[in-house]
Backbone and ligand atoms as CSV (ligand in chain L), in Angstrom:
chain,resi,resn,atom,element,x,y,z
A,1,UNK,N,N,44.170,-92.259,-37.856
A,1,UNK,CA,C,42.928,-92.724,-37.226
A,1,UNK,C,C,41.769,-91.865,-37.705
A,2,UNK,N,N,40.814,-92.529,-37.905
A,2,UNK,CA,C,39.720,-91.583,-38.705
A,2,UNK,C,C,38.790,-90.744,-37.285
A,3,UNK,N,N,38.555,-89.608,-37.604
A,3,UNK,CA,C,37.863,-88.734,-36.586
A,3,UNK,C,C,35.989,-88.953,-36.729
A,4,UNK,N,N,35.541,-89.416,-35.807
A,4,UNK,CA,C,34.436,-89.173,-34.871
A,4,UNK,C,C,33.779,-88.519,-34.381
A,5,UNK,N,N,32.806,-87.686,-34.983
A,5,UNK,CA,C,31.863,-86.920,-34.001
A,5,UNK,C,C,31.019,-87.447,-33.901
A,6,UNK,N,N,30.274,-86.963,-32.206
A,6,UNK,CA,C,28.836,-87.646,-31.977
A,6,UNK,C,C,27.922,-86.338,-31.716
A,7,UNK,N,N,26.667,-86.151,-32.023
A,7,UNK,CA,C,26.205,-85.156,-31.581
A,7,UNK,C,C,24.781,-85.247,-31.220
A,8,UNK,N,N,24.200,-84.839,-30.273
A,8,UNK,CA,C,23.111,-85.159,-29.732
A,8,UNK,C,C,21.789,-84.961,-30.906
A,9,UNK,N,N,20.805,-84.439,-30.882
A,9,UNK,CA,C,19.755,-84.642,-31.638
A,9,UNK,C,C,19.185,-83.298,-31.894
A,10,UNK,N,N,20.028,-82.437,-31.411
A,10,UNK,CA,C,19.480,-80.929,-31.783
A,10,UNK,C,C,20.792,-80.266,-32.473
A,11,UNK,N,N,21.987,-81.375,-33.195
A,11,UNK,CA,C,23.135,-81.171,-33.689
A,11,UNK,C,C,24.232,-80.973,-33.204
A,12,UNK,N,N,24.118,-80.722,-31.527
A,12,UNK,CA,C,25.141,-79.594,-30.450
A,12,UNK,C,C,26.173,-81.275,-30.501
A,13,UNK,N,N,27.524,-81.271,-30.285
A,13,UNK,CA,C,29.009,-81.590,-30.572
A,13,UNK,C,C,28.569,-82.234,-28.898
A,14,UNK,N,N,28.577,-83.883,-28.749
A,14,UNK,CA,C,29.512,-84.126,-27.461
A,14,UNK,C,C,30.333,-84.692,-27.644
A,15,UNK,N,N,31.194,-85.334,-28.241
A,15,UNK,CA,C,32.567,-85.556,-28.420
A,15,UNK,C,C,33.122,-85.663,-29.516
A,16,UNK,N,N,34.306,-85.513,-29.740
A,16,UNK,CA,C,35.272,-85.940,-30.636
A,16,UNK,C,C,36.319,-86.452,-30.675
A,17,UNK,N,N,36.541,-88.086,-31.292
A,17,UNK,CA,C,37.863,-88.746,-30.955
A,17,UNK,C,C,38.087,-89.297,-32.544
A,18,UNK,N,N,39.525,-89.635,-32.391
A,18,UNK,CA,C,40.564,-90.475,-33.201
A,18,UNK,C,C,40.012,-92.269,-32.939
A,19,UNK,N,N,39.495,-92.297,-33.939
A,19,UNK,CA,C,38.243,-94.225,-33.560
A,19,UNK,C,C,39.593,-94.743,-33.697
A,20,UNK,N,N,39.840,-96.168,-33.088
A,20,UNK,CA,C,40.685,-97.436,-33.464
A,20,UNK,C,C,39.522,-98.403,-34.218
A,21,UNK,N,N,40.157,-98.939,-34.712
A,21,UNK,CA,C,39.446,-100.359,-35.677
A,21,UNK,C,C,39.168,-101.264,-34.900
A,22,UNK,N,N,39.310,-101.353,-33.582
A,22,UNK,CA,C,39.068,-102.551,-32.489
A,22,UNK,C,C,38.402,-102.408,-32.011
A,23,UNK,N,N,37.867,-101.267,-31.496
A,23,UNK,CA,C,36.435,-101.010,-30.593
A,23,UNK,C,C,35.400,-100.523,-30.939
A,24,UNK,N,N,34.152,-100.899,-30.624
A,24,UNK,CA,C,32.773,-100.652,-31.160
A,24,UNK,C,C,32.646,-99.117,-30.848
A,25,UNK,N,N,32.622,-98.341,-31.913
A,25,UNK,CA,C,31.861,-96.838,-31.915
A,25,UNK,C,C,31.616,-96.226,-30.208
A,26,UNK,N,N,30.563,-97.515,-29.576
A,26,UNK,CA,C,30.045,-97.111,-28.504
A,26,UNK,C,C,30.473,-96.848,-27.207
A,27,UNK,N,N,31.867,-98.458,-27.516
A,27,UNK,CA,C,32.486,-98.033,-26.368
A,27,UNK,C,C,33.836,-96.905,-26.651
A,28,UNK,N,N,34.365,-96.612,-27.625
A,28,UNK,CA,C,35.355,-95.403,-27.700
A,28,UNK,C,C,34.635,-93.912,-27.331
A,29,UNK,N,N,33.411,-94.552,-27.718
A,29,UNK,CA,C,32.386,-92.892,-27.425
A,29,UNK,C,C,32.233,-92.688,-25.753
A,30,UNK,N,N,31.919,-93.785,-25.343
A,30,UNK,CA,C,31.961,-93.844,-23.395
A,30,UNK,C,C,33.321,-93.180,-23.543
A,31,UNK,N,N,34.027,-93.446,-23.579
A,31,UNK,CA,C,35.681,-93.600,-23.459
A,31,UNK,C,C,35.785,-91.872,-23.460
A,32,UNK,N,N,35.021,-91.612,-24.190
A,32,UNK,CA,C,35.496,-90.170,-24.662
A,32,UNK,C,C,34.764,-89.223,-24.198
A,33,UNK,N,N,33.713,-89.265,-23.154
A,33,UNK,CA,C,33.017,-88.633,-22.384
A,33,UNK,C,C,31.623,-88.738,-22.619
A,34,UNK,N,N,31.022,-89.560,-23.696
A,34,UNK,CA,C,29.456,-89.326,-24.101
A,34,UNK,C,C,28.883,-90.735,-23.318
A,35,UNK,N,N,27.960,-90.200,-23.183
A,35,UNK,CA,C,27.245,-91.208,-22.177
A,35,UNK,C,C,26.424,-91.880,-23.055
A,36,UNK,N,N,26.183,-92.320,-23.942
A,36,UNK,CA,C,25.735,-93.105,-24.772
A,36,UNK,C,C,24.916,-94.552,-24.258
A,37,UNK,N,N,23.889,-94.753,-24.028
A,37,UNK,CA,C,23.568,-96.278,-23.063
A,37,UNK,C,C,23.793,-97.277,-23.853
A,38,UNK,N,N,23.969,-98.648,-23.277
A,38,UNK,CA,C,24.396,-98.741,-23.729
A,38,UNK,C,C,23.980,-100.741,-22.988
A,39,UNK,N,N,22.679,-100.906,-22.603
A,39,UNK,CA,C,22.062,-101.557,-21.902
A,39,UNK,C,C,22.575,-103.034,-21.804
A,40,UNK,N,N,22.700,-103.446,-23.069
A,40,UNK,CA,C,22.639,-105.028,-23.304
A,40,UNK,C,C,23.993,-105.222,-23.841
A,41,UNK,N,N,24.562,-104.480,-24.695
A,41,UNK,CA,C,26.116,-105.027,-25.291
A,41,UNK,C,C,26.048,-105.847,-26.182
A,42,UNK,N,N,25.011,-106.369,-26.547
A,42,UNK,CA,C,24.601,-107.387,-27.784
A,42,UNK,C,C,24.422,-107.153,-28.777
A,43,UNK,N,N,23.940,-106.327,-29.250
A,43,UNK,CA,C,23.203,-105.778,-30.307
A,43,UNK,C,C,21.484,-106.224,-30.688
A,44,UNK,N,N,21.057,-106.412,-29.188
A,44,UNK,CA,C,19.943,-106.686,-28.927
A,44,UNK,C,C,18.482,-106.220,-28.468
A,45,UNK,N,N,18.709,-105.131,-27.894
A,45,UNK,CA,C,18.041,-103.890,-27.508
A,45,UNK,C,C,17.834,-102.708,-27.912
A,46,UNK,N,N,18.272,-102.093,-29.006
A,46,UNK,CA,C,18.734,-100.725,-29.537
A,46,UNK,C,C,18.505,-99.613,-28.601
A,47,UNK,N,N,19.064,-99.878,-27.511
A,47,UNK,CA,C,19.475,-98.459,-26.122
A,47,UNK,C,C,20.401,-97.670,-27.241
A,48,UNK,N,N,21.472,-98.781,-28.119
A,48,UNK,CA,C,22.438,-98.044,-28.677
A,48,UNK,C,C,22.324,-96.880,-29.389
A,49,UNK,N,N,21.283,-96.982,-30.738
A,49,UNK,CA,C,20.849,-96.982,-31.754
A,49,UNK,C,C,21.478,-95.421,-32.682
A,50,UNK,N,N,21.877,-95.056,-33.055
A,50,UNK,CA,C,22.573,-94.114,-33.738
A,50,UNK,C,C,22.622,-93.907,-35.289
A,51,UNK,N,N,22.206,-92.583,-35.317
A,51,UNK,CA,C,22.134,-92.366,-36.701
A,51,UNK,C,C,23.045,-91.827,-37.473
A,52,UNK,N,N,23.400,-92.440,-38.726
A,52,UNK,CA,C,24.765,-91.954,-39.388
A,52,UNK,C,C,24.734,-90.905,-40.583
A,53,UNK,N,N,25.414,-89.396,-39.936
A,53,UNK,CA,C,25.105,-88.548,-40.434
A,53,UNK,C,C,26.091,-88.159,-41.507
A,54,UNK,N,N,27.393,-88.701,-41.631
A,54,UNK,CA,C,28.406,-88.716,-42.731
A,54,UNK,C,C,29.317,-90.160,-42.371
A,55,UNK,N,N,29.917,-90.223,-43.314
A,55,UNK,CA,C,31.217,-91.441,-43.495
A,55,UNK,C,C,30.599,-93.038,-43.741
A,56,UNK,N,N,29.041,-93.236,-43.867
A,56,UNK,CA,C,28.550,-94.268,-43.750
A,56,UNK,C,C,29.279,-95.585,-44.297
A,57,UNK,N,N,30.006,-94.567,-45.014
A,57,UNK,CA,C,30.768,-95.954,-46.143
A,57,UNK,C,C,32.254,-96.644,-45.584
A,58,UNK,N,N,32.589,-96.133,-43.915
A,58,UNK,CA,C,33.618,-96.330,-43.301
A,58,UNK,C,C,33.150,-97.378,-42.358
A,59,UNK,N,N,31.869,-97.306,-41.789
A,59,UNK,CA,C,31.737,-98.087,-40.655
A,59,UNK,C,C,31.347,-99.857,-41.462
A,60,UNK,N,N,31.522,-100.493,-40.122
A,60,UNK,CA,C,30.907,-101.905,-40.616
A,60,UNK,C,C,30.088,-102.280,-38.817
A,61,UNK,N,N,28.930,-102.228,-40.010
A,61,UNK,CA,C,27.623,-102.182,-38.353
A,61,UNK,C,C,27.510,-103.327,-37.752
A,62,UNK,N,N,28.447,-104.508,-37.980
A,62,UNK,CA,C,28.587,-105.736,-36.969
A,62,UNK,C,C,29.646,-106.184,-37.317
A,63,UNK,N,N,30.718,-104.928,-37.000
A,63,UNK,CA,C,32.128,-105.369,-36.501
A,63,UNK,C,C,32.540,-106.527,-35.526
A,64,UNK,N,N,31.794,-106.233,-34.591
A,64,UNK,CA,C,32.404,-106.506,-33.381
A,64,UNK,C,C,31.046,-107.964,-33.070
A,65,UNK,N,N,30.472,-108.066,-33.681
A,65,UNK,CA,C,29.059,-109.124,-33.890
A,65,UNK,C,C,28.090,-108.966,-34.334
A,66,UNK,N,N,27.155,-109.833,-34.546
A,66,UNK,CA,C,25.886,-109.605,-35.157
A,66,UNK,C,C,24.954,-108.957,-34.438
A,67,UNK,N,N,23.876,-107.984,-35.132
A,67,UNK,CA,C,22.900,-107.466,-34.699
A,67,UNK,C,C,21.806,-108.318,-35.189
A,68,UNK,N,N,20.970,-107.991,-33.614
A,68,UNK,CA,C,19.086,-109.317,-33.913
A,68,UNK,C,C,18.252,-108.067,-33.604
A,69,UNK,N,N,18.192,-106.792,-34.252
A,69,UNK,CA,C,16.729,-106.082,-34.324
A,69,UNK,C,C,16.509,-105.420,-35.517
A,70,UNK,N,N,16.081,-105.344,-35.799
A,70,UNK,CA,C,16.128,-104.862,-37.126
A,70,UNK,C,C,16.238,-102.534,-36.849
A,71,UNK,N,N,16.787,-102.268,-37.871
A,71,UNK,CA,C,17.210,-100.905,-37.898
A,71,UNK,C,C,16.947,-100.076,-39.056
A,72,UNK,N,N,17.341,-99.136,-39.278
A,72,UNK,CA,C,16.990,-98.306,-40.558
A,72,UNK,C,C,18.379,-97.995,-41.470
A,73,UNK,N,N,18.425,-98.193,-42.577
A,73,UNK,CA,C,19.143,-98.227,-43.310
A,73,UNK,C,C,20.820,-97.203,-43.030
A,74,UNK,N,N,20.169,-95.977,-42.195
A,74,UNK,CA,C,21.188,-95.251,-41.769
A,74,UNK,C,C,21.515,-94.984,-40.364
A,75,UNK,N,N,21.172,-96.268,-39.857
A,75,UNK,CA,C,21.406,-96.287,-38.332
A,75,UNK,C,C,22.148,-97.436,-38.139
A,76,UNK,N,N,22.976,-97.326,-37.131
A,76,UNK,CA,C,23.702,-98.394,-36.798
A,76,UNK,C,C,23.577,-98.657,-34.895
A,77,UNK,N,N,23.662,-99.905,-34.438
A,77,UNK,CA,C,24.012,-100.096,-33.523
A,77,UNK,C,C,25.209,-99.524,-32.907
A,78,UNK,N,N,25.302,-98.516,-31.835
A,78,UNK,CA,C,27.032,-98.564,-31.642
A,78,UNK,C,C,27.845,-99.435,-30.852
A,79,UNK,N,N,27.113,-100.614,-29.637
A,79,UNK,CA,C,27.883,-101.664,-29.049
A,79,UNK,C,C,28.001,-102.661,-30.121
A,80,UNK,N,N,27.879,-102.537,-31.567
A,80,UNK,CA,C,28.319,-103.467,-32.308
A,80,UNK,C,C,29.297,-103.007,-33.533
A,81,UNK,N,N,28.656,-101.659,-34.116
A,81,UNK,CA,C,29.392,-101.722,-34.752
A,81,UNK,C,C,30.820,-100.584,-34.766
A,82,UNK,N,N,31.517,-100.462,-35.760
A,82,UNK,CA,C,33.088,-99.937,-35.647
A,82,UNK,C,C,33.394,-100.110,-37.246
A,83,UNK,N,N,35.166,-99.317,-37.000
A,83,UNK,CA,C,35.308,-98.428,-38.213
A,83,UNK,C,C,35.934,-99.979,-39.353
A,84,UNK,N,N,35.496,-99.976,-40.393
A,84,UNK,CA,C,36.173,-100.647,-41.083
A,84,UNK,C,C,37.650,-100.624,-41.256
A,85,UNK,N,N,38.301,-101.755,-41.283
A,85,UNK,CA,C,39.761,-101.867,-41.230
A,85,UNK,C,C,39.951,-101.295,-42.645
A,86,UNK,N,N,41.556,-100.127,-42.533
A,86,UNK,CA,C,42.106,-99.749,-43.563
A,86,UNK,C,C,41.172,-98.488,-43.856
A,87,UNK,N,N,40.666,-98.292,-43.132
A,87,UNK,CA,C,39.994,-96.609,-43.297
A,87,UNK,C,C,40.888,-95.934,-42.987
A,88,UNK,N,N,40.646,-94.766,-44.430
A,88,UNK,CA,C,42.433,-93.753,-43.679
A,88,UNK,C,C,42.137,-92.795,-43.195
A,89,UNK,N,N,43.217,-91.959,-42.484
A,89,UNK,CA,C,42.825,-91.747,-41.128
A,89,UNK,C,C,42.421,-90.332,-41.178
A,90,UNK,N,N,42.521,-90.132,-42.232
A,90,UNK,CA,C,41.573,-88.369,-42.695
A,90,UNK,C,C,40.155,-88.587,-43.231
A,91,UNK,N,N,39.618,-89.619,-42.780
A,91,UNK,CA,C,38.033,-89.568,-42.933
A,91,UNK,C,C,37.688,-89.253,-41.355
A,92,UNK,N,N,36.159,-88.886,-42.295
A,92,UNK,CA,C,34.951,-88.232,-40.916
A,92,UNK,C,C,34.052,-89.008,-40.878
A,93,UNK,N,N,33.302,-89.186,-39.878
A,93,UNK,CA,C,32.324,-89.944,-39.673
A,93,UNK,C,C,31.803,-88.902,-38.701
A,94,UNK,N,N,30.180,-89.040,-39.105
A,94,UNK,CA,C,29.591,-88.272,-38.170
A,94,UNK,C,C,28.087,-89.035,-37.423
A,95,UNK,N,N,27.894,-89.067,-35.985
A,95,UNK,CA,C,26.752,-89.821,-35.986
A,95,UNK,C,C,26.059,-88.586,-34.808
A,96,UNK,N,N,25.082,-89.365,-35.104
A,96,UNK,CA,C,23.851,-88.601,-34.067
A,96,UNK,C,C,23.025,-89.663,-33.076
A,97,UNK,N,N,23.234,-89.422,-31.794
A,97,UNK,CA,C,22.652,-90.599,-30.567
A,97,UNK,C,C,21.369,-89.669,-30.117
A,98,UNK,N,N,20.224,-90.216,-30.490
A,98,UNK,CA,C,18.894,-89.046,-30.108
A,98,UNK,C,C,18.653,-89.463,-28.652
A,99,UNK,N,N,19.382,-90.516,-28.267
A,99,UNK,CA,C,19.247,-91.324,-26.667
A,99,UNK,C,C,20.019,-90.494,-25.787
A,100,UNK,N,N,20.283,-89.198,-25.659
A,100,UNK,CA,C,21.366,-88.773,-24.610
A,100,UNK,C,C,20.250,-88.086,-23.333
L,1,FES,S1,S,23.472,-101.903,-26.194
L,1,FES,FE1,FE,21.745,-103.089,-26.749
L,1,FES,S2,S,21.749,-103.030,-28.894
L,1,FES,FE2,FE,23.549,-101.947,-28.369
């Protein structure tokens, strides 16, 4: 399972988990103690909005559905998106939620 960090916006570590390929970033990150908001569930609001600080080339930013706002090239929604299938499980991904 590929490892996950999230870290707030001054770099400081709030969690770290083992992602599954089934669930959106956002909700394994709830799951795992980060309070991440997480308003609409659509990919409609960017409460989510998260910036991707390594592994960019693992995630797929509308896994789980399409996003309707537009974003910045290294940000992803996290109630949408999740880890690409067949990512092996010694990759890192690192994101940053400036929303905590
Ligand atoms: S929770 Fe609204 S865009 Fe993700």
């Amino acid at each position: 399972m590929p490892k996950v960090k999230i870290t707030d916006k001054s770099g400081k570590k709030i969690t770290e988990f083992e992602a599954n390929a089934d669930d959106s970033i956002g909700t394994q990150a709830q799951a795992n103690g980060c309070p991440i908001p997480m308003p609409c569930m659509a990919g409609a609001c960017g409460g989510c909005i998260a910036k991707i600080k390594k592994g960019q080339e693992y995630l797929d930013p509308e896994a789980l559905g399409p996003t309707h706002i537009p974003i910045a090239e290294d940000e992803v929604l996290a109630c949408m998106c999740g880890i690409k299938k067949g990512t092996s499980a010694d990759s890192e991904i690192e994101i940053e939620i400036d929303n905590l």
